[in-house]
C-alpha positions as a printed Julia matrix, in Angstrom:
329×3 Matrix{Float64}:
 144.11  307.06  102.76
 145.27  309.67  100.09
 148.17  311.43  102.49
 150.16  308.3   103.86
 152.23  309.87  106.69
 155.48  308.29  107.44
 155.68  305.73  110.4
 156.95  306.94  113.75
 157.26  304.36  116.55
 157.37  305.24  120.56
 158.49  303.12  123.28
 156.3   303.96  127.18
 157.76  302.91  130.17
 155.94  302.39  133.28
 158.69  301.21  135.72
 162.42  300.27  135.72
 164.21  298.26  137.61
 167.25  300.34  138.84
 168.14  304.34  137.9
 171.07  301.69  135.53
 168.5   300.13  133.64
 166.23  303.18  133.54
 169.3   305.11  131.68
 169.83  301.97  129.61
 166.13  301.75  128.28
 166.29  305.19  127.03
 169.38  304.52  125.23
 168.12  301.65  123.69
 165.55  303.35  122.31
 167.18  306.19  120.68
 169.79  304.05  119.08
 166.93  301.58  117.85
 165.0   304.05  116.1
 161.99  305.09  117.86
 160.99  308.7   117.43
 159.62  308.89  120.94
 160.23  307.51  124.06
 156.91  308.76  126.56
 155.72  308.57  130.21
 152.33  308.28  131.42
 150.98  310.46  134.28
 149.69  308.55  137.1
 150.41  308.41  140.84
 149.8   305.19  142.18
 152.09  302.27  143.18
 150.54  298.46  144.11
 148.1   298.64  146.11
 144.26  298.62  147.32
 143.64  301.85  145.21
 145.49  300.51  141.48
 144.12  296.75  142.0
 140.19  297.83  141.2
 141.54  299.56  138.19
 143.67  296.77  136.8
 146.05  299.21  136.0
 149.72  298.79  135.82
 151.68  300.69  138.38
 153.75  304.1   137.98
 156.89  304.04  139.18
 158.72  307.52  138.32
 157.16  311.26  138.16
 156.28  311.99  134.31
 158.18  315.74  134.61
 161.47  314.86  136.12
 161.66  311.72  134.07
 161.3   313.35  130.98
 163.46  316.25  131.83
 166.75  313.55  132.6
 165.9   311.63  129.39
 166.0   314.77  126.77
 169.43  315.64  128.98
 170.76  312.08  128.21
 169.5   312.2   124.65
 170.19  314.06  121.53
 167.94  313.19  119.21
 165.06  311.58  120.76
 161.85  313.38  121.47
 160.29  312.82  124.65
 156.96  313.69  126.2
 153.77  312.21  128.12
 151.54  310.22  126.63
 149.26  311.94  128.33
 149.49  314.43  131.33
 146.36  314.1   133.37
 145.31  317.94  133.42
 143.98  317.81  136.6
 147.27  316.85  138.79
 149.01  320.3   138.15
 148.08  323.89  138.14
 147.81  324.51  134.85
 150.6   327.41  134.83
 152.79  325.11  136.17
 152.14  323.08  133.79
 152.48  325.23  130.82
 156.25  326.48  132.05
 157.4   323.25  132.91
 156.11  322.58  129.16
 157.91  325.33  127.6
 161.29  324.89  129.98
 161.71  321.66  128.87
 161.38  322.36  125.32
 163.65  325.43  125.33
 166.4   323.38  127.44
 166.29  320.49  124.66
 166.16  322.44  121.77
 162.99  321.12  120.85
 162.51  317.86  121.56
 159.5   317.47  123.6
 155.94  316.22  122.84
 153.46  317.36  124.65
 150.59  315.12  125.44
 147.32  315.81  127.76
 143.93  314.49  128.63
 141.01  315.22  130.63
 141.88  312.37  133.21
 140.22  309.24  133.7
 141.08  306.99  136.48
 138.59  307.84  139.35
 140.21  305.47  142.13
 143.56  307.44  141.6
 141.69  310.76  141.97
 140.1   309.18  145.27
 143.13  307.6   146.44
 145.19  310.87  146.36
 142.17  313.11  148.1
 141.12  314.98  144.48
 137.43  315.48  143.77
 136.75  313.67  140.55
 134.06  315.6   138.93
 131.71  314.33  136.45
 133.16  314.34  132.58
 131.64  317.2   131.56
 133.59  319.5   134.37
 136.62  317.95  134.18
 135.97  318.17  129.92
 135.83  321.95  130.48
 138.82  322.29  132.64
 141.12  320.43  129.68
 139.75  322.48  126.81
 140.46  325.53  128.72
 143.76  324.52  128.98
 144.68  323.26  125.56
 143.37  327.05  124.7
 145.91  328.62  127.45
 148.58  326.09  126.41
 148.93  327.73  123.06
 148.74  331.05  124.39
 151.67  330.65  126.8
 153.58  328.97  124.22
 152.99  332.22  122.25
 155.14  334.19  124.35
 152.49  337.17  124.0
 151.11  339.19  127.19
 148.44  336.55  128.66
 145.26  338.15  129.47
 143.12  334.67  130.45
 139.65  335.36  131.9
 137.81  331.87  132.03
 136.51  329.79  134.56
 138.92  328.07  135.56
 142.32  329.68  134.36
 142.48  333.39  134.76
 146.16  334.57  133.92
 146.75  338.11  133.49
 149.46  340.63  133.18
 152.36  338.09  132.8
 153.91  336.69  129.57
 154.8   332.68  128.68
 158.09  332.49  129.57
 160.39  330.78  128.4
 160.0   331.02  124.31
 159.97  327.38  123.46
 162.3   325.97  120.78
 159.5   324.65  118.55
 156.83  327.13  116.83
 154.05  328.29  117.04
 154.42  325.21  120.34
 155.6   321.38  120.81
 153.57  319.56  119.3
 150.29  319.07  120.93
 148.99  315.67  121.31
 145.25  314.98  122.64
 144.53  311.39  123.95
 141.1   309.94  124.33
 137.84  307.88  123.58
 135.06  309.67  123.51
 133.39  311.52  120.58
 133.43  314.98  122.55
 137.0   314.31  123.32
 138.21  313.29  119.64
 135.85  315.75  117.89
 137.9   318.5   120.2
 141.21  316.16  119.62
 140.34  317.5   115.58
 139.84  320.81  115.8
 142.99  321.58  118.54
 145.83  318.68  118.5
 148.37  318.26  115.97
 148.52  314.71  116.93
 145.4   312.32  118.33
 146.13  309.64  120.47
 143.61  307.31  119.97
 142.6   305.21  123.05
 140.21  303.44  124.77
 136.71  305.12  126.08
 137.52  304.61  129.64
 134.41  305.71  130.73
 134.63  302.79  133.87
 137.6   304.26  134.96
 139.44  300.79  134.94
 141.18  298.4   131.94
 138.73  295.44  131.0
 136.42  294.27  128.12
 134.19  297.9   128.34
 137.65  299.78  127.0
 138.6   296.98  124.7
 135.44  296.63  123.14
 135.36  300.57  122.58
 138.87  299.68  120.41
 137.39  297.47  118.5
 138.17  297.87  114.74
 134.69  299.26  113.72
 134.89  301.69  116.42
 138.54  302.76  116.13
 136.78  303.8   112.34
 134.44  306.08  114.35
 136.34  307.51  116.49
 138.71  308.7   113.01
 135.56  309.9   112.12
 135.24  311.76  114.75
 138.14  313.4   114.44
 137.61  314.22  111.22
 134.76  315.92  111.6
 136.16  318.64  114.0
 139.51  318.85  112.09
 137.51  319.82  108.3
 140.17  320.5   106.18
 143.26  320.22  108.64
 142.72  316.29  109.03
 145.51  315.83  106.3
 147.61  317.53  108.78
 146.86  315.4   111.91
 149.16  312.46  112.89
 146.99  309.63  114.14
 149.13  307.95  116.92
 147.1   304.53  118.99
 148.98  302.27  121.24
 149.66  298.41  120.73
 148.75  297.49  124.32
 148.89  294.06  123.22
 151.97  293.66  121.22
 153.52  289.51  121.51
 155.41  288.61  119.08
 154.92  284.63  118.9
 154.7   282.07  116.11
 151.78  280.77  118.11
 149.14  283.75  116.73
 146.04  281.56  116.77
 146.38  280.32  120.05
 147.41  283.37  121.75
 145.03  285.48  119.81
 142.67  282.96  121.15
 143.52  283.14  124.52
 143.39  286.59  124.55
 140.04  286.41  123.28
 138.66  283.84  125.66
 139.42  285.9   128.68
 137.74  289.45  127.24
 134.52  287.34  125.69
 135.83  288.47  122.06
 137.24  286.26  118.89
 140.8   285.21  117.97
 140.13  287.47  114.99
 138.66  290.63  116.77
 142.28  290.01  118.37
 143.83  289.89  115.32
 141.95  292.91  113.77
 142.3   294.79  116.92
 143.68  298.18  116.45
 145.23  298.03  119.63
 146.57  294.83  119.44
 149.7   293.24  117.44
 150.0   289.6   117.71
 152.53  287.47  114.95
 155.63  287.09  113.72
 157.58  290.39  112.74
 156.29  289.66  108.76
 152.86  289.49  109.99
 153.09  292.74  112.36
 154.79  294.67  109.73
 151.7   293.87  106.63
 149.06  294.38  109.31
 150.82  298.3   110.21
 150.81  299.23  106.24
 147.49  297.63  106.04
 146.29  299.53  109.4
 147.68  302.62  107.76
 145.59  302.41  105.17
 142.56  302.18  106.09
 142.88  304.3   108.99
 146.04  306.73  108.49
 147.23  305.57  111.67
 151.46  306.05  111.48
 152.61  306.62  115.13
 152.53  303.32  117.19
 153.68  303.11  120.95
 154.05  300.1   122.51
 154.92  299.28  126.29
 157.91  298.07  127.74
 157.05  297.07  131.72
 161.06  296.84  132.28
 160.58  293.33  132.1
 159.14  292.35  128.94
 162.19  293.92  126.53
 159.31  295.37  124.36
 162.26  297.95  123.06
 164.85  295.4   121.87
 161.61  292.6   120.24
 159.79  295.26  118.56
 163.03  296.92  117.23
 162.6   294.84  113.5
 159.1   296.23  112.57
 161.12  300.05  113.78
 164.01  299.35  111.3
 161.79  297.92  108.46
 159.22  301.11  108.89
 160.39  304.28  110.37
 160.26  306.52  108.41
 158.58  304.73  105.38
């Protein structure tokens, strides 16, 4: 890659122990040197509903959560890696957006998606309409978003936001908006993700609507290529400006890299070295992880990494090497 962006690592949390360790966690990760510390938006706790998705559970509410850890923090950005679009009205939505931002002095990063999980749509009594619908609905948004964000007289007419004779309120902090991140799979999604987002989340298809071999094969090295591709070809000449962000789902470091790759492997039908090669995957010692993200960045451009920290694995204090050897490189 010809424009090397400099590396920006996130930590996302799913759950937390106590409101102690929740407070702690987000202080750990501003003083380590992430850039980011996210959410994700989903509803469900353990149960019949989460177990056919094979998803882990969500313990706190992404808006509130995000709104105490910009007040605890001064430097740290915050966000949602992504907001579901179809949990909230979308003016709701939008304000909440710009409040936070305006209250933190810019520090938020907003993240949103189309929505994927159709057990969590069923579990909560939502309709979960077919992609293209629920495509339509998100687009329509991201278009709104930036309007609000404007602060200009909103005259909306579509079909499914009509806002009129009202302005976005308040101005946020960061202009033209914070920084609009668009997380998906598919080609319609990433090809949108190029022409609209200012950063791309690149994920799994999740076109099954649950984690398994379908969405890891879909992140497969040759196909992480594709979907860059993808984005590429609805960004034209504002790729350069794009920050590719993907996250490490399966980030052990472990002098045992073979064998866990291996196992790994075994268990999704795939190699140790698809493991290895994985785009979503960071297996090794802290050497190893650090030459495969320069190496990753360039042949892909990808520069913003998030991994997960369950509030038991201590993802924010292991990973915290590979943040101190690379931000900002």
């Amino acid at each position: 890659m010809s424009d090397k962006k400099p590396f920006r690592f996130s930590v996302q949390s799913f759950n937390t122990e106590s409101p102690r360790s929740w407070r702690n966690l987000i202080s750990k990760t501003e003083g380590l040197g992430y850039s980011t510390f996210f959410l994700a938006d989903h509803v469900l706790s353990p149960g019949p509903a989460l177990e056919s998705t094979f998803h882990p559970p969500q313990m706190l509410a992404a808006v509130p959560a995000i709104a105490m850890a910009l007040e605890q923090t001064s430097t740290l950005r915050v966000g949602c890696r992504v907001f579901c679009n179809d949990y909230r009205h979308p003016v709701v939505l939008a304000k909440e957006a710009a409040t936070m931002d305006y209250l933190s002095e810019g520090r938020l990063e907003f993240g949103i998606g189309a929505g994927w999980i159709g057990a969590e749509y069923q579990a909560i009594g939502l309709p979960f309409d077919e992609f293209p619908e629920r495509f339509s609905r998100f687009a329509e948004f991201v278009h709104a978003y930036k309007e609000f964000m404007s602060g200009e007289a909103l005259e909306i007419a579509g079909q499914s936001i009509n806002w009129s004779g009202f302005h976005g309120t308040p101005t946020p902090a960061q202009t033209p908006h914070p920084p609009l991140m668009i997380g998906g799979g598919s080609k319609k999604i990433l090809t949108f993700a190029g022409e609209q987002a200012d950063i791309v989340s690149l994920n799994f298809n999740n076109r099954a609507g649950m984690l398994g071999p379908d969405g890891m094969n879909s992140g497969l090295a040759g196909a992480t290529a594709k979907k860059i591709d993808w984005v590429r070809q609805g960004a034209g000449e504002r790729f350069e400006d794009i920050e590719l962000e993907i996250g490490a789902y399966n980030t052990i470091i472990t002098d045992h890299q073979q064998a866990t790759a291996a196992a790994i492997g075994d268990a999704l039908g795939m190699s140790a070295q698809d493991i290895l090669d994985h785009p979503h995957c960071l297996i090794g010692s802290i050497d190893f992880i650090c030459e495969q993200l320069l190496q990753r960045r360039e042949t892909y451009g990808i520069s913003y990494i998030a991994v997960l920290d369950d509030g038991e694995n201590n993802m924010v204090e292991s990973f915290a090497p590979v943040v101190e050897r690379l931000a900002g490189k």
